[in-house]
C-alpha positions as CSV (number, residue, x, y, z in Angstrom):
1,X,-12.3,-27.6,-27.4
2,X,-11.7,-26.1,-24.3
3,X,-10.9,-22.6,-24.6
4,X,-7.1,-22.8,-22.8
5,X,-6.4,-26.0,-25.0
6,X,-7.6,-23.7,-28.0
7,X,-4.5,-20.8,-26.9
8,X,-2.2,-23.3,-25.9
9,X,-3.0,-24.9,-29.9
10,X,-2.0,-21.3,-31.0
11,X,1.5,-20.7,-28.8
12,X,2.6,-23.9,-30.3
13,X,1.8,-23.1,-33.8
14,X,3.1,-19.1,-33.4
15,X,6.0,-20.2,-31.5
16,X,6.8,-23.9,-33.6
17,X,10.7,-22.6,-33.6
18,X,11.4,-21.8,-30.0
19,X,9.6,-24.7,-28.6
20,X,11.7,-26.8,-31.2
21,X,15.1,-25.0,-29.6
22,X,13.8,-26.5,-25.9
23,X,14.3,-22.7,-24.7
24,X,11.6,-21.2,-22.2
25,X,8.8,-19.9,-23.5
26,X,8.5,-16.9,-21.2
27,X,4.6,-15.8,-20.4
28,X,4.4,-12.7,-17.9
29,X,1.9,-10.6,-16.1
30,X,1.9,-7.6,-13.1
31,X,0.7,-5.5,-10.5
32,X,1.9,-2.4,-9.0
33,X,1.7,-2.9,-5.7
34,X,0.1,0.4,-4.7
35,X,-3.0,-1.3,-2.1
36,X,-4.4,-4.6,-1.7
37,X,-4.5,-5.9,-4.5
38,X,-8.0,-6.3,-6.1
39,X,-9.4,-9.6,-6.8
40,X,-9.7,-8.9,-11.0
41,X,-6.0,-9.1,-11.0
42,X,-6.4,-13.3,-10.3
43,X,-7.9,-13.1,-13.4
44,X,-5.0,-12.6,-15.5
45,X,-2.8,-14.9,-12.8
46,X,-4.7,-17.8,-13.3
47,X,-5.2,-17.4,-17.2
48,X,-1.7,-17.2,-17.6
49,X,-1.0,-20.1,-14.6
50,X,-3.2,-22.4,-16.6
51,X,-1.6,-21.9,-19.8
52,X,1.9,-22.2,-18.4
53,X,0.4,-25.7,-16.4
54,X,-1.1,-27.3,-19.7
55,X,2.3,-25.8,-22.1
56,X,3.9,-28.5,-19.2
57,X,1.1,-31.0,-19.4
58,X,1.9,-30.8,-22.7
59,X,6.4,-31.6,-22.0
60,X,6.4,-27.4,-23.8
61,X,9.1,-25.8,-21.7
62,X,7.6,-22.5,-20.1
63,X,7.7,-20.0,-17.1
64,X,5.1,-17.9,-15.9
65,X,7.1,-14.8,-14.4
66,X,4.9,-12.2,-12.5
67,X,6.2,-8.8,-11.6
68,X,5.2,-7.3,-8.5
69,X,6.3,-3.6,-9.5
70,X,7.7,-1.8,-7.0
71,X,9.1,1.0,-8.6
72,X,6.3,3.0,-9.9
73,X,5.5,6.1,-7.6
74,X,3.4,5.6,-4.3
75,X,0.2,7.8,-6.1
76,X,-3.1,6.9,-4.0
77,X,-3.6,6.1,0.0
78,X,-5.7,3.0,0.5
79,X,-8.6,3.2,2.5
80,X,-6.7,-0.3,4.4
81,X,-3.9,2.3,5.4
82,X,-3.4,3.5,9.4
83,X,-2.6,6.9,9.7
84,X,-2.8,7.7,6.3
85,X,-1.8,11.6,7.1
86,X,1.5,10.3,8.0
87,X,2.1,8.9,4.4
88,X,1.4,11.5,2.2
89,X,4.8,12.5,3.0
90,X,5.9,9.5,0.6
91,X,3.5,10.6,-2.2
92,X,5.8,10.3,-5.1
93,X,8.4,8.6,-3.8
94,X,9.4,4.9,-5.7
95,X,7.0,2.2,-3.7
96,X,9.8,0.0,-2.8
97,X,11.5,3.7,-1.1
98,X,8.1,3.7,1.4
99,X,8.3,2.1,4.9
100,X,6.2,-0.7,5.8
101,X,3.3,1.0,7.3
102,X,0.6,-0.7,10.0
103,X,-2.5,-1.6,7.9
104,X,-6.1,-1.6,8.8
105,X,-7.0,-5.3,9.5
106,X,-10.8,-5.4,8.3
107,X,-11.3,-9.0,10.0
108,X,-7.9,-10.2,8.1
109,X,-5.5,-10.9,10.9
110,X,-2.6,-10.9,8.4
111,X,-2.7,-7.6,8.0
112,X,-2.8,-6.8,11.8
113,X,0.8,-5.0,13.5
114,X,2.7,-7.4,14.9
115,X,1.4,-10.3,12.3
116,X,4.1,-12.7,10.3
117,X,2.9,-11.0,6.9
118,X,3.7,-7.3,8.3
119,X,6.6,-8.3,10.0
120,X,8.0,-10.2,6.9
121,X,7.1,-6.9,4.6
122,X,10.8,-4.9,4.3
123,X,8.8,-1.8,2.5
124,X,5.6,-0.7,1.7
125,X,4.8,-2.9,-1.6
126,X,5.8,-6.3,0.0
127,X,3.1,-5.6,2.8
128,X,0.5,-6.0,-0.8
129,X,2.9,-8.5,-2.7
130,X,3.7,-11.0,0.2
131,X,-0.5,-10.9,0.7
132,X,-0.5,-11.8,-2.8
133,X,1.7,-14.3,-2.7
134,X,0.2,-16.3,0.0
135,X,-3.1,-16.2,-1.9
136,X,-2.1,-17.1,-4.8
137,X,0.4,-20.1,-3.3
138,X,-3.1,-21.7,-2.9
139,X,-3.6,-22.2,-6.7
140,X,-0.6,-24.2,-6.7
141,X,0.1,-22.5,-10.5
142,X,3.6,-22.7,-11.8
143,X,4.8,-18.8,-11.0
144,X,7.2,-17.6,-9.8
145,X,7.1,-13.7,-8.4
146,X,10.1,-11.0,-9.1
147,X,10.3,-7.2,-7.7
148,X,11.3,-4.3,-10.4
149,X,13.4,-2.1,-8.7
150,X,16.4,-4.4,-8.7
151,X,16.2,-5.2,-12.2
152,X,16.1,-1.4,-12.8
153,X,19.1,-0.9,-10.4
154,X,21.0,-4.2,-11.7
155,X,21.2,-1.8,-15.3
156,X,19.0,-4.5,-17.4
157,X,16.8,-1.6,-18.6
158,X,19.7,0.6,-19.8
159,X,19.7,-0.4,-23.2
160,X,15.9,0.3,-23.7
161,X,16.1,3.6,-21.8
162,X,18.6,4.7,-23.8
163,X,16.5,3.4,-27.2
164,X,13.7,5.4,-25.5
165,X,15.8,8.7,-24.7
166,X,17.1,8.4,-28.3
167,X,13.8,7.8,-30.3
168,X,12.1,10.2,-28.4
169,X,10.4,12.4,-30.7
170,X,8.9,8.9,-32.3
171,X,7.6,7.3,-29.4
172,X,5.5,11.3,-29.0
173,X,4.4,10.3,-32.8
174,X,3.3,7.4,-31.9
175,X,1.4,9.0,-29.0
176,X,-0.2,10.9,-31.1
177,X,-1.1,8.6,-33.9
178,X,-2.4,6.0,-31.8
179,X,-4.5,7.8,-28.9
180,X,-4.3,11.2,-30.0
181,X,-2.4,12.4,-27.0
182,X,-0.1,15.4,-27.9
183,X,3.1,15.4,-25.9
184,X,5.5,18.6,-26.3
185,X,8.9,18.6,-28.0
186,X,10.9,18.5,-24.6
187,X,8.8,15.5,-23.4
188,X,11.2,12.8,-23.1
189,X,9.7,9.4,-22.0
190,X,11.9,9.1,-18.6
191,X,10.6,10.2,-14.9
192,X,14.4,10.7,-13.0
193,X,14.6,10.2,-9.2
194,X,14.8,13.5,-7.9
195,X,18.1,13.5,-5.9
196,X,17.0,15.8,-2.9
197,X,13.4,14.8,-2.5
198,X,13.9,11.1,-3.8
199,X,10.3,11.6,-5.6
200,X,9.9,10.0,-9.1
201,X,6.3,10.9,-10.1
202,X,7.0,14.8,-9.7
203,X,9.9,14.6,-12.6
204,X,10.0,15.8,-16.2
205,X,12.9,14.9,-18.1
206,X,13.6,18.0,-20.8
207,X,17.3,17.1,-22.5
208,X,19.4,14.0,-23.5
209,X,23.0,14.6,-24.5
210,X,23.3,10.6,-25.2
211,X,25.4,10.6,-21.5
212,X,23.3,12.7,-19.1
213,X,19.5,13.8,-18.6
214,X,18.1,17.1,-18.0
215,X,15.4,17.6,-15.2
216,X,13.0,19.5,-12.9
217,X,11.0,18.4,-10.0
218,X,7.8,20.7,-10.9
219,X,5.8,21.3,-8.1
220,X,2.5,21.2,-9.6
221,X,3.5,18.2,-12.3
222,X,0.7,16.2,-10.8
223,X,-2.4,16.4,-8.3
224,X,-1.4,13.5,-5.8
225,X,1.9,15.0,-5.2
226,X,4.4,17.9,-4.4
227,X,8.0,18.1,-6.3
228,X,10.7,20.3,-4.2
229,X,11.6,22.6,-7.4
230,X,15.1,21.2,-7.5
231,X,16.8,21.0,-11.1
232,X,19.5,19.4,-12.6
233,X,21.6,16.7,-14.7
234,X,21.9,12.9,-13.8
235,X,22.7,9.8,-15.6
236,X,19.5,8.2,-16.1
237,X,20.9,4.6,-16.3
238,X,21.0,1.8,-13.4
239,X,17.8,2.6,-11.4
240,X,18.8,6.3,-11.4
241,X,15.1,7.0,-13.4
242,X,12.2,4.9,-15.2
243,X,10.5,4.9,-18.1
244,X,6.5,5.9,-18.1
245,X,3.9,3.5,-17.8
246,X,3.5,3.3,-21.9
247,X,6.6,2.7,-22.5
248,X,7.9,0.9,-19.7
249,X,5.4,-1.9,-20.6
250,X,6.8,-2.7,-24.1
251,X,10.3,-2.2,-22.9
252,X,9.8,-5.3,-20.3
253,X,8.4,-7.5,-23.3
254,X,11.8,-6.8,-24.3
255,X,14.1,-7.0,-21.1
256,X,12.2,-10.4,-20.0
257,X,12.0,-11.8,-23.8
258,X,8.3,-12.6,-23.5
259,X,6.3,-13.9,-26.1
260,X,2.6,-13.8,-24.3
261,X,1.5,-11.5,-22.1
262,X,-2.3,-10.9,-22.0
263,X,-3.8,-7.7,-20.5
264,X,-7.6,-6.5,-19.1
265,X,-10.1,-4.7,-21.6
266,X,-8.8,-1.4,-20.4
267,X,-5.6,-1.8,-21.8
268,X,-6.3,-3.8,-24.9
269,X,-9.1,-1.2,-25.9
270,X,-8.6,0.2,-29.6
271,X,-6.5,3.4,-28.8
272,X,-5.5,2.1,-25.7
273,X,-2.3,1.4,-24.0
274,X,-1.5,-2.1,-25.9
275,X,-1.9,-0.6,-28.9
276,X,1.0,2.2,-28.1
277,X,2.7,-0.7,-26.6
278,X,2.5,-3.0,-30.1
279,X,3.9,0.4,-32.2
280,X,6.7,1.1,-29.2
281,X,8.3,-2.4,-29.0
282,X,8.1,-3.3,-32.6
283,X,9.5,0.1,-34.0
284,X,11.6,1.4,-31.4
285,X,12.7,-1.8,-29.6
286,X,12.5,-4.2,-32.2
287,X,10.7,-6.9,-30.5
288,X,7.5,-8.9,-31.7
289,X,4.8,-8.2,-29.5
290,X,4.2,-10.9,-27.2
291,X,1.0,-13.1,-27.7
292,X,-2.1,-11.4,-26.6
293,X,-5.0,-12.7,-24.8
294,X,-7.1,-9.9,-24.4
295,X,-9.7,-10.4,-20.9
296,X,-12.8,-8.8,-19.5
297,X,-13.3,-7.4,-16.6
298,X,-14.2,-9.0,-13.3
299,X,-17.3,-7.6,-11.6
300,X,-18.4,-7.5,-8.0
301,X,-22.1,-7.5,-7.5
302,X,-22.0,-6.9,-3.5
303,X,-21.2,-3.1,-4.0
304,X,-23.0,-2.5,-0.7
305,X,-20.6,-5.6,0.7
306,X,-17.9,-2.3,0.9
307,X,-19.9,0.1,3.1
308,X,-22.5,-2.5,5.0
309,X,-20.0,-4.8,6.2
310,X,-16.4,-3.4,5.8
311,X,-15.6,-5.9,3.2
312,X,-14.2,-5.6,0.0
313,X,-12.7,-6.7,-3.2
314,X,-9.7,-8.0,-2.7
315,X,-8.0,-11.0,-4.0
316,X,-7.4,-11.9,-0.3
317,X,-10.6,-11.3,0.8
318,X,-12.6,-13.5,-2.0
319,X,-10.1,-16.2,-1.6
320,X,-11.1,-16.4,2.1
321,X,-14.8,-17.2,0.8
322,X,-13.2,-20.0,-1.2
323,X,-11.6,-22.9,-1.5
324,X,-8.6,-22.8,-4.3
325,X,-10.4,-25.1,-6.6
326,X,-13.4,-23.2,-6.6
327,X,-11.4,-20.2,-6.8
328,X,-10.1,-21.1,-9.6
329,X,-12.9,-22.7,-10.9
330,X,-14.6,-18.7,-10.5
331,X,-11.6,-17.7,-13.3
332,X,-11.6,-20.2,-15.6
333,X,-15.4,-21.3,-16.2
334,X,-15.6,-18.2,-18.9
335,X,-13.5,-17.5,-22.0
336,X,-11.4,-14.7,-21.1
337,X,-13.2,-12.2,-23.7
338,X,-16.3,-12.6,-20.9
339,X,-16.8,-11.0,-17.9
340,X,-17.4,-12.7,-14.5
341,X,-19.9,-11.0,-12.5
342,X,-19.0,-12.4,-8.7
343,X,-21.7,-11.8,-5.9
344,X,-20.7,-12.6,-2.6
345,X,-24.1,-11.7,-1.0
346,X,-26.1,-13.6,-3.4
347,X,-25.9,-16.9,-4.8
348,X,-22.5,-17.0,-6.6
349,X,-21.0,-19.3,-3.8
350,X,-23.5,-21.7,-3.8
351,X,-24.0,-22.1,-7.5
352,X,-19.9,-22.0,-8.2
353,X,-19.8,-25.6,-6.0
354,X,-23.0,-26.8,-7.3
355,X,-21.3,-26.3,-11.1
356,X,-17.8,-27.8,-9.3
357,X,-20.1,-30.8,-8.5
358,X,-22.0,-31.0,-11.6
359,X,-18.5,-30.7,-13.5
360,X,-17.6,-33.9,-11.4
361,X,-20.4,-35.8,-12.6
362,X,-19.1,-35.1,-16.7
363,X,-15.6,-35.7,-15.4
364,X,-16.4,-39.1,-14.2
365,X,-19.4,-40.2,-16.1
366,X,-22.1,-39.8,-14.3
367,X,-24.0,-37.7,-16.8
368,X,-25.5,-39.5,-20.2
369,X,-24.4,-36.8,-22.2
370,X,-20.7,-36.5,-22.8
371,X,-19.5,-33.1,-22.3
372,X,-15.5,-33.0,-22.8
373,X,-15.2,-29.5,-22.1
374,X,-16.9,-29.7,-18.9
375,X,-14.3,-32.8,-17.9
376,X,-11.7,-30.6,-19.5
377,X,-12.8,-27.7,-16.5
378,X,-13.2,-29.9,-14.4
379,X,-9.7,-30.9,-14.4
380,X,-8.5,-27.9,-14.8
381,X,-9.4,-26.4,-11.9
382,X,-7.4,-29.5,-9.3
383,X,-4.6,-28.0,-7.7
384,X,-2.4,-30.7,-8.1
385,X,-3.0,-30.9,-11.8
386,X,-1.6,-32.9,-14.1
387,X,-2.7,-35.5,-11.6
388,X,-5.6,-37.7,-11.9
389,X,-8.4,-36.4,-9.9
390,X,-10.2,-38.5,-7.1
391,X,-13.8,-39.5,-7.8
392,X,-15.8,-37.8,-4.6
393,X,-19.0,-37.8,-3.4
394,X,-19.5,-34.1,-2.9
395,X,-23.0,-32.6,-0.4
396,X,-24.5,-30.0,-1.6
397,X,-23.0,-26.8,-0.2
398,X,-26.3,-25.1,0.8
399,X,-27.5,-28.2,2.3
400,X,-23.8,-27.9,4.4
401,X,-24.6,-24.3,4.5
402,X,-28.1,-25.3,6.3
403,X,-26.8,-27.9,9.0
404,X,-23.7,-26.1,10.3
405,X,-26.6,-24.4,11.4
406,X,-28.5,-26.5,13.4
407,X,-27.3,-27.4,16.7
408,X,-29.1,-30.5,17.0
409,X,-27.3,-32.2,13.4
410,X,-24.2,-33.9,12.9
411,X,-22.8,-32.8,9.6
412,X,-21.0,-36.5,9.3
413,X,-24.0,-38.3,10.3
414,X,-26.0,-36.5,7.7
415,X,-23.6,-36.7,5.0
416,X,-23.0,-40.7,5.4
417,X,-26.9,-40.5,5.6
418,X,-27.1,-38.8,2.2
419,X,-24.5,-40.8,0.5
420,X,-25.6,-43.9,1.7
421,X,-22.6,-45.3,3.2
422,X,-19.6,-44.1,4.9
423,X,-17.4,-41.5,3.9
424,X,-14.0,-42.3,2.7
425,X,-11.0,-40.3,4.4
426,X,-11.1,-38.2,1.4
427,X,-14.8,-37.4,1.6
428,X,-14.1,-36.2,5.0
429,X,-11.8,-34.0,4.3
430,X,-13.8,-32.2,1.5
431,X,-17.0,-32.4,3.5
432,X,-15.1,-30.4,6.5
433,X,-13.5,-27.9,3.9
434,X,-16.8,-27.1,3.1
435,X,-18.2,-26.8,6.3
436,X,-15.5,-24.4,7.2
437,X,-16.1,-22.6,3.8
438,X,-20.1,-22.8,4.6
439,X,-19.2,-21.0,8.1
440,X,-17.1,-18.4,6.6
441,X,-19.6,-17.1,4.1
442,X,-22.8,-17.2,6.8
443,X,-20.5,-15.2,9.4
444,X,-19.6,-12.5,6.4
445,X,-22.0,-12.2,3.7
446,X,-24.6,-14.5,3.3
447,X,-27.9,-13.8,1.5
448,X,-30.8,-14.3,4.5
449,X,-32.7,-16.6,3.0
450,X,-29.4,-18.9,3.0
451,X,-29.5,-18.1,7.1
452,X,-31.8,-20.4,9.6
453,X,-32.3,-20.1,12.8
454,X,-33.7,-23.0,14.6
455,X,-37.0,-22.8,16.9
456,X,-35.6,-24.8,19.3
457,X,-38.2,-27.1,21.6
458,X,-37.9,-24.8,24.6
459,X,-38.5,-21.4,22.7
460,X,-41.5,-22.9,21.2
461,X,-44.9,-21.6,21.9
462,X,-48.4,-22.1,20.6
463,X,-49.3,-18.5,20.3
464,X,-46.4,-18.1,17.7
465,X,-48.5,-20.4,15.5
466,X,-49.1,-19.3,11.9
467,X,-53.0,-18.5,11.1
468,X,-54.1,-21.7,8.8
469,X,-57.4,-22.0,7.0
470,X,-59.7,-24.6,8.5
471,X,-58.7,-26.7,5.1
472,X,-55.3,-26.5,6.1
473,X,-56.3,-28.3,9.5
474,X,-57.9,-31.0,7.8
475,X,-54.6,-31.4,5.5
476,X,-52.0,-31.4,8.9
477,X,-55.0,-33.8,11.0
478,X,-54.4,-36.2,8.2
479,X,-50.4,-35.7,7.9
480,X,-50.5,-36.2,11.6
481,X,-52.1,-39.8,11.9
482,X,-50.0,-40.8,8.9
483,X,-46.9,-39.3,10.5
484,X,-47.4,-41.4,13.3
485,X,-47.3,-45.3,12.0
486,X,-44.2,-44.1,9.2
487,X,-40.9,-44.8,9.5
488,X,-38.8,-42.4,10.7
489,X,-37.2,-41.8,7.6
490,X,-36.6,-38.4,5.7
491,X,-38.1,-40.1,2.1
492,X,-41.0,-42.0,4.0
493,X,-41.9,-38.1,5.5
494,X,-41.7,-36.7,2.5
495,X,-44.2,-39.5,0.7
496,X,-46.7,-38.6,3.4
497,X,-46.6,-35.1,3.1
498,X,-46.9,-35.2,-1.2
499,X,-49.6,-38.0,-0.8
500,X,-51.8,-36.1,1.3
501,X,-51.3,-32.5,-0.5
502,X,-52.1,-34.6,-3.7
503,X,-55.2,-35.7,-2.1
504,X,-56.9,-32.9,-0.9
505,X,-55.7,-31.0,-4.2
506,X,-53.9,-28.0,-2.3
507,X,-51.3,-26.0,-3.2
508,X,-47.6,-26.6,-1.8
509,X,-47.6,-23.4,0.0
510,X,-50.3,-24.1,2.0
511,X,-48.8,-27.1,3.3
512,X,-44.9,-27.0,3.5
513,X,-45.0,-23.1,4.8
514,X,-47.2,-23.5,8.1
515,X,-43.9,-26.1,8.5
516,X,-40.9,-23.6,8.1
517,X,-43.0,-21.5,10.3
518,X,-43.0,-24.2,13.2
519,X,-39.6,-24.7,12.9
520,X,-37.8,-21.7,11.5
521,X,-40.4,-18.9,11.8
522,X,-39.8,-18.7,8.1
523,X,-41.8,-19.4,4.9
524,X,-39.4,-21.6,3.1
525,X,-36.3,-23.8,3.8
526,X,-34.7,-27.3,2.4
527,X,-36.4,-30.4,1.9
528,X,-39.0,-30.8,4.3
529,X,-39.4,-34.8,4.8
530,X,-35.5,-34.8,5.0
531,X,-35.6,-31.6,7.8
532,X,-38.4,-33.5,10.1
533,X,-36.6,-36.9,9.9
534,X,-33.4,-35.3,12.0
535,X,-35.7,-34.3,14.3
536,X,-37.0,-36.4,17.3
537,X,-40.4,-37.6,15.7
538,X,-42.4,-37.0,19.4
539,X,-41.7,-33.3,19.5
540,X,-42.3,-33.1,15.2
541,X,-46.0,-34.9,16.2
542,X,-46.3,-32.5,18.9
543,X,-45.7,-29.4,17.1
544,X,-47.9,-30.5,14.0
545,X,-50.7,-31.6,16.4
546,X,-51.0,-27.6,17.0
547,X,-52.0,-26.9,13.5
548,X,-54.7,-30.0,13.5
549,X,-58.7,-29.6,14.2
């Protein structure tokens, strides 16, 4: 069983009553939208956004609600961010208080001044959240996206503020129980805005009358920011203050009725921030804690991608290396309690559409063995799922990869070539989305052996020749005089070039890399019958006739 079918078996047996009562089973995830937002956080988007598409698949009435939290305090300057000097003013402040700034563009013309997505940003967060958005509006998941600040404001965390403010000294027990972290008897779980520097991570809440908080803006609270000093008394309802990260988190399980809600290693770790959570919601707020699906983290391999190149790891930037389906075919091929180790310069892309193709072939029968797990992914991963998928003949991206590359190939020509017979509409369509895919990843990151560049007729010279023994003459005198009565056809090369190596007992090397060097300058490359049948068979017999006696 597929492992989402597997979680979706469990909602409906933990939650048998409220899908009964036809109400909304409510799943939820978030981000603070402090910088881009890192490609990990997909993770838990699409594990929840494929739970909440099969709960519908399955007529189970859901909604996938994802928090783009704008309240928490602006604690960190991107390295994306233009005059960054100019912000640390802000450091403290609520997110959603902070101006939309100009960003750094990094080859993303989104993010450029002047562009839709900064122009459409009001503050600071929705410059990160509306990025977010359009990435994720790829996916085609059903979500639907909601700031915090207003529901702070709109008073729908007053009642657990003031559970909080009353149950204070129990929520520091359960600090202490469950992490160890001691908290000192006037900590009261609360951060007030200050109300003459407007700063809400420089605050420390030290009284509760049950009306009205006590507070100071300390100005050496924390590292990453300043308070002004000021002191005084406020009422800490209706987006006047917020609740700490700890607290807040189990209070929203509450406030959005939530009954799963899955979190990264980090926070599920034994002593970690779930496990405060659990206690906190279930003895202070009275709430069951929402269904769990704990997840591993998401690795990138590239690290040197960051300095080399000026790339990075976010969610925008991987999903412009990849088409949605593969996308979410990266999230989704792993139980969540693996991690996925992503490596843009190596040969992650290439092997993520060769398993998308291979996926196909169980999907639609093509494979002996029946794998219903691999036609389960497989579906999975459409973007207009429920619907049936189209059976497609797919190219090999790497062999798309290769001719984008080579000036004197037709991409269409070659794939009607491979496949036989003409490409439906369809298979156009996906063939081009590759190509521009294939383009994308050679002009960013591509490994070099995926990068050819083509000796064209003109550049070629005899004194670039590669030294050959004088059996390796022999072998290319005899491929030449075969070459010459064959037909011009990439298997009928490729006979020849087998049937004499078999012959004269040498090994492959010796034969096929004296080729890649005529051609590519190179010791390796794809399928060499196949590469000298696109080329005109004069100037191939020319070239060879070089490396004969």
């Amino acid at each position: 069983m597929h492992w989402v079918d597997s979680i979706v078996g469990e909602i409906e047996k933990r939650f048998k009553t409220e899908i009964a009562s036809k109400k909304p089973l409510i799943l939820r995830d978030e981000k603070t939208l402090s910088g881009r937002v890192h490609v990990g956080s997909l993770r838990g988007i699409v594990i929840h956004g494929v739970l909440a598409q099969v709960l519908k698949e399955k007529g189970i009435a859901c909604e996938f609600l994802y928090e783009m939290n704008d309240f928490d305090p602006m604690d960190e300057l991107p390295a994306q961010l233009q005059n960054r000097e100019e912000f640390r003013k802000y450091m403290g402040q609520p997110l959603y208080t902070v101006p939309s700034p100009r960003v750094e563009a990094r080859g993303d013309p989104e993010l450029v001044e002047g562009s839709s997505s900064l122009n459409a940003a009001d503050n600071y967060p929705l410059v990160f959240g509306n990025e977010l958005e359009e990435v994720v509006a790829g996916l085609h998941l059903p979500i639907s996206f909601y700031p915090l600040a207003p529901l702070y404001k709109g008073g729908k965390f007053n009642e657990v503020i003031r559970d909080a403010l009353d149950h204070a000294a129990e929520i520091r027990a359960i600090y202490r129980e469950v992490s160890g972290s001691v908290k000192p008897d006037d900590w009261y779980p609360l951060q007030v805005i200050c109300e003459k520097c407007g700063k809400v991570g420089t605050t420390q809440v030290t009284s509760w009358d049950g009306k009205l908080v006590t507070y100071a803006c300390k100005p050496e609270l924390v590292k990453w920011a300043k308070g002004c000093g000021h002191s005084g008394t406020v009422s800490p309802f209706d987006g006047h203050a917020k609740l700490p990260w700890k607290v807040e988190w189990p209070a929203k399980w509450k406030v959005m009725n939530v009954k799963i809600e899955g979190a990264g290693k980090d926070h599920s770790a034994a002593g970690g921030s779930r496990d405060i959570g659990r206690r906190i919601v279930e003895e202070i707020f009275h709430y069951p804690e929402p269904l769990n699906i704990p997840y591993e983290f998401f690795n990138i391999g590239g690290k040197k991608m960051s300095a080399s190149k000026g790339l990075g790891a976010s969610a925008k930037e991987v999903s412009d290396l990849l088409p949605p389906k593969i996308l979410k075919l990266l999230m989704i091929r792993k139980q969540p309690n693996q991690p996925i180790d992503f490596d843009p310069e190596g040969v992650t892309i290439p092997q993520l559409f060769d398993e998308y193709d291979r996926l196909s072939d169980y999907a639609f029968g093509r494979q002996e063995k029946q794998e219903p797990d691999f036609a389960r992914t497989f579906a999975l991963t459409q973007t207009d799922f429920p619907k049936k998928p189209q059976d497609l003949w797919h190219m090999r991206f790497s062999l798309v990869a290769f001719i984008v590359q080579m000036p004197h190939l037709k991409l269409s020509d070659e794939a009607a070539k491979a496949k036989g017979s003409a490409l439906s509409e369809a298979e156009k369509s996906d063939l081009q989305e590759r190509a521009d895919y294939a383009r994308r990843w050679l002009n960013s990151c591509a490994p070099a052996q995926f990068r050819f560049t083509f000796v064209e007729d003109a550049d070629f010279a005899p004194k670039d020749l590669p030294a050959i023994s004088p059996a390796q003459k022999k072998a290319f005198g005899k491929i030449l005089e075969q070459l010459k009565g064959t037909a011009w056809e990439g298997e009928e090369v490729h006979k020849v070039l087998h049937a004499v190596k078999t012959e004269l007992n040498m090994p492959p090397k010796e034969i096929f890399a004296p080729l890649y060097q005529l051609f590519f300058k190179r010791n390796d490359g794809p399928q060499m019958g196949w590469l000298l049948s696109t080329l005109p068979k004069d100037e191939v017999l020319r070239r060879i006739a070089h490396l004969s006696p």
